[in-house]
Backbone as CSV, one residue per row, in Angstrom:
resi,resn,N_x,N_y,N_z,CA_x,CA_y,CA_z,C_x,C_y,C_z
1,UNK,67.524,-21.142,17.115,67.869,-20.328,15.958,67.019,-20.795,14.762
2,UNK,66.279,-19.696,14.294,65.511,-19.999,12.947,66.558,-20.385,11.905
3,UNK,65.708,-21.452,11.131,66.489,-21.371,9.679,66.494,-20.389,9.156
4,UNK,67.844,-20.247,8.332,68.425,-19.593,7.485,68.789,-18.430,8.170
5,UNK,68.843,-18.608,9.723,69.830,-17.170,10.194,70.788,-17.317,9.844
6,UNK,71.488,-16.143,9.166,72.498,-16.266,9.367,73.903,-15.632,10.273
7,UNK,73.128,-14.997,11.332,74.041,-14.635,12.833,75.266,-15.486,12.896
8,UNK,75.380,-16.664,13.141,76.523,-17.243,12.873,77.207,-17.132,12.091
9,UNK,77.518,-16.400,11.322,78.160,-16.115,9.763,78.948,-15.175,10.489
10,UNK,80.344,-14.833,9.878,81.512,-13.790,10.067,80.868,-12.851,9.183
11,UNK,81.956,-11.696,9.200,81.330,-10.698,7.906,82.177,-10.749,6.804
12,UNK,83.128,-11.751,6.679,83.590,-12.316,5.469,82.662,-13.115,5.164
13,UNK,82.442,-14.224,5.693,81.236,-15.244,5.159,80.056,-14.262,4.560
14,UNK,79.394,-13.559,4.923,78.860,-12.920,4.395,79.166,-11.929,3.439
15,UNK,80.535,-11.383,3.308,80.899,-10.395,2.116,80.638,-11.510,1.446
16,UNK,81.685,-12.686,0.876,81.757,-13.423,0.133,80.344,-14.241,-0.219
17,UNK,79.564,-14.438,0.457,78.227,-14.770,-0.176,77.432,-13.981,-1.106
18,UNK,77.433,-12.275,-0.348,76.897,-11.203,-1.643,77.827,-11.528,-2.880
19,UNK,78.748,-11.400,-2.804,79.877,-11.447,-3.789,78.991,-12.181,-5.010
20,UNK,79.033,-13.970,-4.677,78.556,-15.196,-5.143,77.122,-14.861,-5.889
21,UNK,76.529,-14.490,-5.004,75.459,-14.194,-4.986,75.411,-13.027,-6.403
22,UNK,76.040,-12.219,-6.229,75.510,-10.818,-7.732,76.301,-11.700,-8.826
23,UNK,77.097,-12.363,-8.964,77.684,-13.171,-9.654,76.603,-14.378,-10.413
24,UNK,75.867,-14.816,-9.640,75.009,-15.557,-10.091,74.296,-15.102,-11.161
25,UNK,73.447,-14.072,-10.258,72.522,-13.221,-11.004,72.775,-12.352,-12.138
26,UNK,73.866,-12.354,-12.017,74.911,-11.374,-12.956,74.143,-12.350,-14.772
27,UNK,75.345,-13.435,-14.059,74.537,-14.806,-15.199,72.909,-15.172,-15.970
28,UNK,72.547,-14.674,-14.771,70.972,-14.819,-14.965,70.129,-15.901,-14.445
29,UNK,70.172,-16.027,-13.330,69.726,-17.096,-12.013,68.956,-16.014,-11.130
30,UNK,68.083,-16.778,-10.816,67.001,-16.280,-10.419,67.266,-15.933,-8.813
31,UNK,67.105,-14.781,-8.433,67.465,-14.184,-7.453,67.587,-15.404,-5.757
32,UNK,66.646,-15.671,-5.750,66.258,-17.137,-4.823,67.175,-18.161,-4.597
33,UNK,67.588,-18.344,-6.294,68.764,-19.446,-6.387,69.734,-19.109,-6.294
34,UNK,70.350,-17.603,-6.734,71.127,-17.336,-6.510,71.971,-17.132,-4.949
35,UNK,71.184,-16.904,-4.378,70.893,-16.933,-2.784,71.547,-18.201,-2.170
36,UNK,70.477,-19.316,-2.486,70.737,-20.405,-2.410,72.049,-20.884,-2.732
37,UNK,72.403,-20.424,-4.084,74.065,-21.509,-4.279,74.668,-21.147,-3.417
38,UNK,74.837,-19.160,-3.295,75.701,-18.412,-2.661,75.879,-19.334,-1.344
39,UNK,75.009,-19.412,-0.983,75.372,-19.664,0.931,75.724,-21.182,0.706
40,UNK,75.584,-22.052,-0.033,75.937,-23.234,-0.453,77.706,-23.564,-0.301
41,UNK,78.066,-22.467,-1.804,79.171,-22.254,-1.815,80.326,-22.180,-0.440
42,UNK,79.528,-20.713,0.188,80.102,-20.448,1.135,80.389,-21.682,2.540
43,UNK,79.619,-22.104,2.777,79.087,-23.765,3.119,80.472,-24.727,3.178
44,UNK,80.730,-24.742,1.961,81.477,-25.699,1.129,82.721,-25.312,1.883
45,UNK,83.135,-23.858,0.929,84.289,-23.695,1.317,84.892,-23.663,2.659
46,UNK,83.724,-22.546,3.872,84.246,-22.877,5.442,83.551,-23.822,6.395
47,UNK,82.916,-24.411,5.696,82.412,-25.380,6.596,81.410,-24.623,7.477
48,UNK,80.575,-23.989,7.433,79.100,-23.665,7.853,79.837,-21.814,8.674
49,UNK,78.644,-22.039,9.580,79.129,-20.358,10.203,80.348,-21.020,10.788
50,UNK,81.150,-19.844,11.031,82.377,-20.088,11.912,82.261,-19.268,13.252
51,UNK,81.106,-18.622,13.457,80.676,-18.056,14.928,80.240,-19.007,15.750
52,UNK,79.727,-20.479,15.309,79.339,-21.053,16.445,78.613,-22.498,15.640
53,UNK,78.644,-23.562,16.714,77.842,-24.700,15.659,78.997,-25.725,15.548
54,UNK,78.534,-26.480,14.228,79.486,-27.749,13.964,80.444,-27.314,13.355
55,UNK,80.442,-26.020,12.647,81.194,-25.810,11.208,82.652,-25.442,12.312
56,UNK,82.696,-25.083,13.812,83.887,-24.612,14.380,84.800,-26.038,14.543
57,UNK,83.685,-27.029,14.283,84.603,-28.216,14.475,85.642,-28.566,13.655
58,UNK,85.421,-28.125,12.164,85.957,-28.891,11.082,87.345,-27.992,11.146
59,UNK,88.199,-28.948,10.784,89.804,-28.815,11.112,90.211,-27.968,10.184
60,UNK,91.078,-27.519,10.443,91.598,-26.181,8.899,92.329,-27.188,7.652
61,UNK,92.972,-28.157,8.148,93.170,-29.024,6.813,92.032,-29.075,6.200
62,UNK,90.818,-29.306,6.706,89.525,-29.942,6.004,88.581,-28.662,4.801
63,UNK,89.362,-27.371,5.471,88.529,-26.137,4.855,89.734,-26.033,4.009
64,UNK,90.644,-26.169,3.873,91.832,-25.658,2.938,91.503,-26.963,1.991
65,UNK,91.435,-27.739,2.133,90.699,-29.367,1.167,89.753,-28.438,0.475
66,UNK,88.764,-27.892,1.007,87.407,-27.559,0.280,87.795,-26.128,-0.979
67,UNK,88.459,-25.784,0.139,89.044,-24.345,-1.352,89.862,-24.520,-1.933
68,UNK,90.788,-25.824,-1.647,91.360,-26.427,-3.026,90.603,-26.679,-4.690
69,UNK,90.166,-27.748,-3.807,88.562,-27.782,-4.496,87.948,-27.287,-4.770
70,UNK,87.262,-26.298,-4.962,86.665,-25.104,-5.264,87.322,-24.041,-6.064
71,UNK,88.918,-23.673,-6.227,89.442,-23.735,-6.851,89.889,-24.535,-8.108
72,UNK,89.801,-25.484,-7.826,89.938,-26.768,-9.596,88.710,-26.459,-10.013
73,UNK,87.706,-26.701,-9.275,86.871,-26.783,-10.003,86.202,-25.722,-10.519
74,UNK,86.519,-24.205,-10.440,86.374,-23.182,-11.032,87.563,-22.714,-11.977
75,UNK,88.480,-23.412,-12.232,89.152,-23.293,-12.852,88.752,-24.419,-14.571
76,UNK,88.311,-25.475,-13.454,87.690,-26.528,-14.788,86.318,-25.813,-15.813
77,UNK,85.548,-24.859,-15.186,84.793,-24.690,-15.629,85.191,-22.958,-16.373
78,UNK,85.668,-22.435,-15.782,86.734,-21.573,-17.097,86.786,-22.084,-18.049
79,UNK,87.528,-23.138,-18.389,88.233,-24.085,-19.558,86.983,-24.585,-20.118
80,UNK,85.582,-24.369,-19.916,84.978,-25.056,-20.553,84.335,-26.744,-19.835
81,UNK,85.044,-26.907,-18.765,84.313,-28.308,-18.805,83.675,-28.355,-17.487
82,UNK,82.683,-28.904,-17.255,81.854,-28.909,-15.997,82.543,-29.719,-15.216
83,UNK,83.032,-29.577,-13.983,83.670,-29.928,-12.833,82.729,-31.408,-11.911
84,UNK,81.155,-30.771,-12.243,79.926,-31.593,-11.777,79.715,-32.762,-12.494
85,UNK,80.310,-32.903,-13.530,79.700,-34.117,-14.124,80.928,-35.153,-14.533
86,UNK,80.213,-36.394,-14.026,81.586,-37.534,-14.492,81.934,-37.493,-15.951
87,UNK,83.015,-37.988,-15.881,83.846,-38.520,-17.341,82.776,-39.569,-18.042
88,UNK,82.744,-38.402,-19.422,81.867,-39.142,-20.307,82.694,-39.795,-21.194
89,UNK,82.578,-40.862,-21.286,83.278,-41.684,-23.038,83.156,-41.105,-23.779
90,UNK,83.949,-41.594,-24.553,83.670,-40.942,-26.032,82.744,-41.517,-27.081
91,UNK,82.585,-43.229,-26.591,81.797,-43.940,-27.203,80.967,-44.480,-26.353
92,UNK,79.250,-44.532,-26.616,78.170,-44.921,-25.699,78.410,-46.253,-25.734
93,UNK,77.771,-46.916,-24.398,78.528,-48.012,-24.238,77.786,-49.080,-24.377
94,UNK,76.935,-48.697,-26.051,76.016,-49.787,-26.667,76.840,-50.032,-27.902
95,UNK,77.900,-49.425,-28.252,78.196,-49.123,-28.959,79.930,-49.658,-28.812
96,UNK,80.534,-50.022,-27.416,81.646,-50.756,-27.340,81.065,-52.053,-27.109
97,UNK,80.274,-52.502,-26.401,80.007,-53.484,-26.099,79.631,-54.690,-27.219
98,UNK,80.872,-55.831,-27.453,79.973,-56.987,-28.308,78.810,-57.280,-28.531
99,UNK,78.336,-57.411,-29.876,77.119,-58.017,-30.010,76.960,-59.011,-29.406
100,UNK,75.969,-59.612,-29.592,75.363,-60.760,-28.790,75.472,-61.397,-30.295
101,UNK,75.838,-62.671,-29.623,76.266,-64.164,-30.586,74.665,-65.205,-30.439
102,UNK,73.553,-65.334,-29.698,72.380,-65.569,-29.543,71.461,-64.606,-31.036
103,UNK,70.757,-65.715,-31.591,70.292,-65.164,-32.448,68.941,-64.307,-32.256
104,UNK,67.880,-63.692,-32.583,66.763,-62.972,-32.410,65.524,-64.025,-32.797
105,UNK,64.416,-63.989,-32.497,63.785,-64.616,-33.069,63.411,-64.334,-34.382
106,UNK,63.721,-63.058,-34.885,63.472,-62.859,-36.779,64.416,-63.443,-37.100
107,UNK,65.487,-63.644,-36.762,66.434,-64.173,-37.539,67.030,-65.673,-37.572
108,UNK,65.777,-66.244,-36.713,65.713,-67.821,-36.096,64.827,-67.974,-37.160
109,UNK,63.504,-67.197,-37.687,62.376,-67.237,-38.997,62.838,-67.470,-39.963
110,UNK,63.836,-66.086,-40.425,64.552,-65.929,-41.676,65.259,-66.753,-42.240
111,UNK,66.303,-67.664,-40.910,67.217,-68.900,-41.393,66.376,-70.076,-41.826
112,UNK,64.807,-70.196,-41.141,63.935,-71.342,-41.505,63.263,-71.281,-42.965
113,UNK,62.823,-70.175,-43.096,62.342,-69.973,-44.382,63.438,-69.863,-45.580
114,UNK,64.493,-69.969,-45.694,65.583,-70.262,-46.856,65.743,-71.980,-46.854
């Protein structure tokens, strides 16, 4: 089987990829990529084709895990916050962290010259 057949695909897997897919583009992603997430997505959520392959392996707990997931995290990004990216501080962490008690060498000069 060539890459990127997608024969193994149901014709839900595939509704739901066009779906993804005009959705993307909708946004303004470039037709290619849009493509790309789509079948990504779809990926995610059932675990590859479900006509045949590894993806028949994965247990239905494991696909109901993934559209949990996929769910929060389209829900997180509704609200505004990216689902993809870790928890940022609020303060950079040059900026919690103690100074250093070791002096600099200008300021090893400065104490000599007084």
């Amino acid at each position: 089987m060539p890459r990127g057949d997608k024969s193994t695909y149901t014709a839900e897997q595939k509704r739901k990829a066009e779906k993804i897919e005009k959705s993307y583009e909708k946004r303004g992603t470039p037709k290619k990529e849009a493509a790309a997430r789509a079948w990504a997505t779809v990926n995610k959520q059932s675990g590859g084709g479900e006509k045949s392959g590894s993806g028949r392996k994965v247990a239905k707990t494991a696909k109901k895990a993934a559209r949990k997931d996929s769910a929060r995290r389209a829900a997180a990004t509704r609200k505004g916050r990216s689902p993809n990216k870790g928890a940022v501080s609020k303060r950079s962490g040059s900026s919690t962290r103690r100074r250093s008690t070791t002096k600099t060498a200008a300021q090893r000069s400065r104490a000599k010259s007084k």
